[in-house]
C-alpha positions in Angstrom: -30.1 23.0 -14.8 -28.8 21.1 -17.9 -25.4 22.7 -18.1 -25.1 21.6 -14.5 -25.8 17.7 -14.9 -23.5 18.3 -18.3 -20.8 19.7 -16.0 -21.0 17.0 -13.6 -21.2 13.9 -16.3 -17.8 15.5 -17.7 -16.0 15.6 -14.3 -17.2 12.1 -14.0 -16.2 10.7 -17.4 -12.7 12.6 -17.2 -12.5 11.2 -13.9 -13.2 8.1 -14.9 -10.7 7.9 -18.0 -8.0 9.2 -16.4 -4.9 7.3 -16.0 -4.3 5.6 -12.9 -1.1 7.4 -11.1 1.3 5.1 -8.8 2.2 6.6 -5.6 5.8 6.0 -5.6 8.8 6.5 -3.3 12.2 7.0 -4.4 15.4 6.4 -2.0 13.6 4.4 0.4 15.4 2.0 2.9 14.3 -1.6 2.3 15.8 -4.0 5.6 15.6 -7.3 4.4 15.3 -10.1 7.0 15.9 -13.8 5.5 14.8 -16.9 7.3 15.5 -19.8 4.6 19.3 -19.4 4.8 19.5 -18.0 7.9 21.2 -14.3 7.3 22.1 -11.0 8.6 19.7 -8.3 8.2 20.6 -6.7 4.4 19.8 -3.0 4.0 19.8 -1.4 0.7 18.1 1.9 -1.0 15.1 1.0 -3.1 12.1 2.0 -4.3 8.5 1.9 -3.3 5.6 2.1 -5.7 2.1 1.2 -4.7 -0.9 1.3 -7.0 -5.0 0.0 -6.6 -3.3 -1.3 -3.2 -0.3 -3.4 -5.3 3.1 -3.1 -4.1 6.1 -3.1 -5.8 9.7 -2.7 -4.2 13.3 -2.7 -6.6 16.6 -1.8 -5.6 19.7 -3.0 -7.5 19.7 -6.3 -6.1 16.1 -7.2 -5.4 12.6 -7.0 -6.9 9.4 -7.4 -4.9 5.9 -7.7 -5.8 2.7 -8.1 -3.4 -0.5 -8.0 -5.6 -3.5 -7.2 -3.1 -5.3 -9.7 -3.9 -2.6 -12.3 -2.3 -2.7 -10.0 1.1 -3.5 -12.4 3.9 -3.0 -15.5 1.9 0.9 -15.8 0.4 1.8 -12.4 2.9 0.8 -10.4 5.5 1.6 -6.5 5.3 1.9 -4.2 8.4 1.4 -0.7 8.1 3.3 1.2 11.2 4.0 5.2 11.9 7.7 5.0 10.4 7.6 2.2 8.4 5.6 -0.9 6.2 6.7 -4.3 7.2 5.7 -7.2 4.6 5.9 -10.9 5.0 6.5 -14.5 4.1 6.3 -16.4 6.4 9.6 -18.8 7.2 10.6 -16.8 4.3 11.8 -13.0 4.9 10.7 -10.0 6.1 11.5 -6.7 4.6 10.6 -3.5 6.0 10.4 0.0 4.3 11.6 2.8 5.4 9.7 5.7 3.2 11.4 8.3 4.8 15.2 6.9 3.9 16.6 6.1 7.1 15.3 4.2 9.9 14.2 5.9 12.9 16.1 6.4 16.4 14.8 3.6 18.7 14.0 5.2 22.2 17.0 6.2 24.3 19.1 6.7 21.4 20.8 9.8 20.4 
């Protein structure tokens, strides 16, 4: 019976000590929509890292960070089948594309 709690109190402490890994997503397509100038729709590659429920989007151009703790209050984040949509509101929006192109709308061939 001992060996077993030992066993289990290991798993936990490695578990436990165990660096954090990011899930990360490289080659995504970012669409960036700006409000404040007024501007087409940019789309660039980038890529998507999310970690403890942080975000963090770079392409060559651009850098984005959306700490979870400011979810709700200084952005709003959508989560949808082919992509995540974050934003600012009279800012930008910038949607991500994880699978590196954005989908076919209906109709389309």
């Amino acid at each position: 019976m001992i060996p077993t709690y030992l066993s289990a109190a290991a798993q936990i402490i490695a578990a436990l000590t165990a660096p954090v890994q990011a899930d990360t997503v490289r080659g995504a397509l970012c669409e960036l929509i700006r409000f404040n100038p007024a501007s087409p729709a940019e789309n660039f590659k980038c890529d998507f890292s999310q970690l403890q429920g942080n975000v963090y989007i770079s392409g060559s151009r651009w850098r984005f960070a959306f700490p979870a703790a400011e979810q709700g209050k200084t952005y709003q984040r959508q989560n949808n089948d082919d992509y995540v949509r974050f934003s600012r509101e009279g800012q930008y929006v910038l949607n991500v594309y994880q699978s590196g192109v954005k989908p076919k709308k209906q109709g389309q061939w």
